[in-house]
DSSP file (Angstrom, degrees, kcal/mol; ACC not computed):
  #  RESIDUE AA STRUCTURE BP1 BP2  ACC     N-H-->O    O-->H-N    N-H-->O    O-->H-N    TCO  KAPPA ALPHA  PHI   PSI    X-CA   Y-CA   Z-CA
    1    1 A X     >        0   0    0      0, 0.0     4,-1.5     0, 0.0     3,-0.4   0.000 360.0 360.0 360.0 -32.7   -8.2  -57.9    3.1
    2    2 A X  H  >  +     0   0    0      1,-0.2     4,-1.2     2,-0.2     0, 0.0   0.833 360.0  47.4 -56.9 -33.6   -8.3  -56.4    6.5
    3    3 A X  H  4 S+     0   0    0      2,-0.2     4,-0.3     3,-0.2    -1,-0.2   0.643 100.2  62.6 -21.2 -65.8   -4.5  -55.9    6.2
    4    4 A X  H  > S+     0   0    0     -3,-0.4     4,-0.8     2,-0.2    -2,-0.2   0.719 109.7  39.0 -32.8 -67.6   -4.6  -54.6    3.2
    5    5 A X  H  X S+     0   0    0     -4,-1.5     4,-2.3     2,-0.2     5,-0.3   0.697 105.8  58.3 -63.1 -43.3   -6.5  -51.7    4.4
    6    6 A X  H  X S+     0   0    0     -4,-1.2     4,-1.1     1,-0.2    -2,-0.2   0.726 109.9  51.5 -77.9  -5.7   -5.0  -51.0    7.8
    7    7 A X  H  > S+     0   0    0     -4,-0.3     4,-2.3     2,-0.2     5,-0.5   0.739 108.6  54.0 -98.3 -22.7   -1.7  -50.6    5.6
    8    8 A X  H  X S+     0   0    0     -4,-0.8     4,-5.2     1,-0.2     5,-0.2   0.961 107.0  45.7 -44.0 -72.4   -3.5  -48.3    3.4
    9    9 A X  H  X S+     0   0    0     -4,-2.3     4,-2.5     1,-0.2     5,-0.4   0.896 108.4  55.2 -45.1 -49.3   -4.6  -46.1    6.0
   10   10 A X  H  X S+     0   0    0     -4,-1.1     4,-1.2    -5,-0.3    -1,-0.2   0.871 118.3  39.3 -60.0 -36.3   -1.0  -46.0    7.7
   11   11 A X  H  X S+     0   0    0     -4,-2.3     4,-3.3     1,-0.1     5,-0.2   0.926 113.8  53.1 -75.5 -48.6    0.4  -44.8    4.0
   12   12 A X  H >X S+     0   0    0     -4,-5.2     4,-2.1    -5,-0.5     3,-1.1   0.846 115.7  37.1 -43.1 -47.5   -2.6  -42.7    3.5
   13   13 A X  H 3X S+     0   0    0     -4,-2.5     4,-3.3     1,-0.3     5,-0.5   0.932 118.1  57.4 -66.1 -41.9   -1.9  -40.7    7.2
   14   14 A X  H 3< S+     0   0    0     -4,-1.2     4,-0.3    -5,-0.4    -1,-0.3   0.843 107.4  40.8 -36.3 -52.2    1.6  -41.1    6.2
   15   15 A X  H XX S+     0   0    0     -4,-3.3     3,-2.0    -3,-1.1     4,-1.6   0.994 118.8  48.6 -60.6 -61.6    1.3  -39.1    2.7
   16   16 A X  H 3X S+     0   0    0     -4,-2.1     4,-1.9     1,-0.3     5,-0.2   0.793 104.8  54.9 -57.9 -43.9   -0.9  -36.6    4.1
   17   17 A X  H 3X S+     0   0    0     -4,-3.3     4,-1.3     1,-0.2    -1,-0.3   0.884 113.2  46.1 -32.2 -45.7    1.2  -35.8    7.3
   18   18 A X  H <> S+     0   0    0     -3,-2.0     4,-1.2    -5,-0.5    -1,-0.2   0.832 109.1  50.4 -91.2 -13.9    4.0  -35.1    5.1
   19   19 A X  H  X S+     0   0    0     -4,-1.6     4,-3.2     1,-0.2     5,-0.2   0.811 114.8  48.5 -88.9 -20.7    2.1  -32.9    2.5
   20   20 A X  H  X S+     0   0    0     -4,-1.9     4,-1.3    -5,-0.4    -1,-0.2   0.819 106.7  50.5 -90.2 -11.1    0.7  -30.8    5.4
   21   21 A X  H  X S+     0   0    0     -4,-1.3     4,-1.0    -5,-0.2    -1,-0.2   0.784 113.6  49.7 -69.7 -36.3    3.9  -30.4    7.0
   22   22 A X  H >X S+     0   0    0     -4,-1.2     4,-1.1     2,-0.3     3,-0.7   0.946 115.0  52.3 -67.9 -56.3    5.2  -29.2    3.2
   23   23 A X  H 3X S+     0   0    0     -4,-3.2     4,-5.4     1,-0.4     5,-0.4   0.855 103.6  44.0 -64.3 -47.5    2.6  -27.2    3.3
   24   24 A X  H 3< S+     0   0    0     -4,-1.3    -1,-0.4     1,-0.2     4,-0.3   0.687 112.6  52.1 -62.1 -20.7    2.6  -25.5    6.2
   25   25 A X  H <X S+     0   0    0     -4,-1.0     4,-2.3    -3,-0.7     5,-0.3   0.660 112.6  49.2-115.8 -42.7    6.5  -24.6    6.0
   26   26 A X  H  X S+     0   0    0     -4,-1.1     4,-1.0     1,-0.2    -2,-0.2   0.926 116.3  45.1 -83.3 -46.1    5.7  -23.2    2.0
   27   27 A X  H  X S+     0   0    0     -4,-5.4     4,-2.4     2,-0.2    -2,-0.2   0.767 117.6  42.5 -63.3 -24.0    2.5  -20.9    3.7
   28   28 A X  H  > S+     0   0    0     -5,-0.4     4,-2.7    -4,-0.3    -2,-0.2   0.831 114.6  46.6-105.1 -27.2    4.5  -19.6    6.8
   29   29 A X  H  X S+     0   0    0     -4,-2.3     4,-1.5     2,-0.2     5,-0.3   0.810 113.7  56.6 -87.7  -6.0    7.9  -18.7    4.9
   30   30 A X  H >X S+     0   0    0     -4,-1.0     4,-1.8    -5,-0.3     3,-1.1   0.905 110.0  45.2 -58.6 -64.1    5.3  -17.0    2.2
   31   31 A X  H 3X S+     0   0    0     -4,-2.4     4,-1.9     1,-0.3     5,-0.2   0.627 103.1  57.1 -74.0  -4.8    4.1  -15.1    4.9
   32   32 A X  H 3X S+     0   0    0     -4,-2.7     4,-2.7     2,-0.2    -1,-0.3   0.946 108.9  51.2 -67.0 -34.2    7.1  -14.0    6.5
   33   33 A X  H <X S+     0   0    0     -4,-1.5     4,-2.0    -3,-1.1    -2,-0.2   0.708 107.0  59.8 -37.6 -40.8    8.0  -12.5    3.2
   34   34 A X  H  X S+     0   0    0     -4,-1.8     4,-0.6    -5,-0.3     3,-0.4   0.989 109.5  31.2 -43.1 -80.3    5.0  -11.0    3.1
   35   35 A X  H >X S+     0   0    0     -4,-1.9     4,-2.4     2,-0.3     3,-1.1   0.849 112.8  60.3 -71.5 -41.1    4.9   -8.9    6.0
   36   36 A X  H 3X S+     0   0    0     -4,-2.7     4,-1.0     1,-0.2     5,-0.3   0.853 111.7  48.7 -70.9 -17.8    8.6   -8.2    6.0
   37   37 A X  H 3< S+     0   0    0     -4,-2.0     4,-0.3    -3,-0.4    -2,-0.3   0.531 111.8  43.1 -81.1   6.8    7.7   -6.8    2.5
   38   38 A X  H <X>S+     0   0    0     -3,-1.1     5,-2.4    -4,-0.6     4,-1.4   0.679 117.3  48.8 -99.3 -48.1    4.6   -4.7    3.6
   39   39 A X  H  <5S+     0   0    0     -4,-2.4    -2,-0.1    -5,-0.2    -3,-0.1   0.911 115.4  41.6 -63.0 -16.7    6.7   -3.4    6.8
   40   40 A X  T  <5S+     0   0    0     -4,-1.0    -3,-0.1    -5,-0.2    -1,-0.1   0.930 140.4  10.0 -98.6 -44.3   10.1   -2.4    4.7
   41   41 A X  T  45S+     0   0    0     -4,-0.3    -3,-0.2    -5,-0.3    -2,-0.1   0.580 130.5  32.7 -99.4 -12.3    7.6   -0.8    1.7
   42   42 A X  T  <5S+     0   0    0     -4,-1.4    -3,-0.2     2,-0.1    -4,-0.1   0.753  88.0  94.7-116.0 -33.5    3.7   -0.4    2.4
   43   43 A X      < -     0   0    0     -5,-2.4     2,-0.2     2,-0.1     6,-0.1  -0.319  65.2-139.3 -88.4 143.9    3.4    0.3    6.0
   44   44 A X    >   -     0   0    0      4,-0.2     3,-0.6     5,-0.1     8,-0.1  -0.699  36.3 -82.7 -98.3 171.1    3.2    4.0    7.1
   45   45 A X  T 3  S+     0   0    0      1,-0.3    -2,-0.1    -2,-0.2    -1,-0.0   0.565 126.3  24.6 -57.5 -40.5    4.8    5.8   10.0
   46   46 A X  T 3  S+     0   0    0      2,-0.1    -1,-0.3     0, 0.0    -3,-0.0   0.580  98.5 102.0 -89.1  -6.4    2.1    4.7   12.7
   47   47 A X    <   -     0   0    0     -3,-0.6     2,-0.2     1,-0.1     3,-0.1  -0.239  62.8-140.9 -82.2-178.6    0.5    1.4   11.1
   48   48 A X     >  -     0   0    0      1,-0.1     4,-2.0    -5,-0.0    -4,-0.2  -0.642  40.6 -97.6-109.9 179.2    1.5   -1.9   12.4
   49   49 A X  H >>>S+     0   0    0     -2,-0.2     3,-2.1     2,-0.2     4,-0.6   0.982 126.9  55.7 -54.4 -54.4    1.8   -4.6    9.0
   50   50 A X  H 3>5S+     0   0    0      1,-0.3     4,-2.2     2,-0.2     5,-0.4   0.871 105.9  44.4 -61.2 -60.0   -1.7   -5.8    9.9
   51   51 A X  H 3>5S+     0   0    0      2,-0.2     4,-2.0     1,-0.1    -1,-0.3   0.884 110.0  58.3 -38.6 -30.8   -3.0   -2.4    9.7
   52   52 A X  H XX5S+     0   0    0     -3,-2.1     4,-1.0    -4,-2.0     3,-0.7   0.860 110.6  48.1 -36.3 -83.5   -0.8   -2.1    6.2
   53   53 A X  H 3X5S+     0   0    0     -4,-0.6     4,-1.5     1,-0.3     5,-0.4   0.654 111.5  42.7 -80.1 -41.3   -2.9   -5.1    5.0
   54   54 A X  H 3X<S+     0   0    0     -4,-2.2     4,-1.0    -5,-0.5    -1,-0.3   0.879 116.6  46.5 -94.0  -1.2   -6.4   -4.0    5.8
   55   55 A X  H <X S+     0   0    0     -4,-2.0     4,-5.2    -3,-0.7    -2,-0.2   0.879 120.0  44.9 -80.1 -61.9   -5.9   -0.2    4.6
   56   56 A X  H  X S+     0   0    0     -4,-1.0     4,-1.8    -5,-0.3     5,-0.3   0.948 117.0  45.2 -18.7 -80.5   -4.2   -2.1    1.3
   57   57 A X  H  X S+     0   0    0     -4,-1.5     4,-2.2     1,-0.2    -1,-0.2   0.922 113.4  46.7 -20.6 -65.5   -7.2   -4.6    1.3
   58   58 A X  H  X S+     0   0    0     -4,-1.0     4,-1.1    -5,-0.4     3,-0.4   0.918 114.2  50.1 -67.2 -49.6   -9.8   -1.8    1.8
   59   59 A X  H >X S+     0   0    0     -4,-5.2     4,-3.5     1,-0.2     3,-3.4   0.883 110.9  52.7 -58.0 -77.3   -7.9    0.5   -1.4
   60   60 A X  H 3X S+     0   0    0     -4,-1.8     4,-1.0     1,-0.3    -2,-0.3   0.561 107.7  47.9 -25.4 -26.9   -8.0   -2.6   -3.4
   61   61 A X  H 3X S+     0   0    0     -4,-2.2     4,-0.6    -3,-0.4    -1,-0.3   0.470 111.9  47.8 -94.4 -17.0  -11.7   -3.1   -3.0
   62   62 A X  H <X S+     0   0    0     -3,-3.4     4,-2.9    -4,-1.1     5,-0.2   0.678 103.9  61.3-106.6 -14.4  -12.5    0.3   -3.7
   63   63 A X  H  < S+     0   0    0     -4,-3.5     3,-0.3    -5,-0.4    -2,-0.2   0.966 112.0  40.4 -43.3 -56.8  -10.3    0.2   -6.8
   64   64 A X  H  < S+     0   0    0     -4,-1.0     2,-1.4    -5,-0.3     3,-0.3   0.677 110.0  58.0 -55.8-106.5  -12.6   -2.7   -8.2
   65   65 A X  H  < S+     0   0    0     -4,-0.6    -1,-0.2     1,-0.3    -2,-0.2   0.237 108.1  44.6  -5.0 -47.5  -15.6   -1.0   -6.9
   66   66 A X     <        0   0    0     -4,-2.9    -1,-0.3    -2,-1.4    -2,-0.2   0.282 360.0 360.0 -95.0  19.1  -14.8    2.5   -9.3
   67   67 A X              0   0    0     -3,-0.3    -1,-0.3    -5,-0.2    -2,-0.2   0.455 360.0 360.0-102.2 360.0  -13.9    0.2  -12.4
């Protein structure tokens, strides 16, 4: 049984290694998209993107807020 188990655990690390690798590669080209769309269409003259995003954020929040 002991067998059994250590070959589990070598697939398990195995699956998961590969789905976090997947993952990470699917999260990072979202966010380059991201931010190269906030710099070419959202950012004003002075922001940097992360400023884009927390003036964005901060409209969005006050949108809910006045519904």
């Amino acid at each position: 049984m002991s067998k059994i188990v250590d070959a589990n655990k070598k697939i398990e690390k195995a699956v998961v290694g590969g789905y976090k690798k997947i993952e990470d590669t699917v999260v990072g080209g979202y966010e380059k998209i991201e931010n190269k769309f906030v710099d070419s269409f959202l950012r004003k003259d002075d922001e940097t993107i992360e400023e884009a995003k927390e003036r964005l954020n901060k409209e969005q929040e006050e949108r809910q807020k006045n519904k």
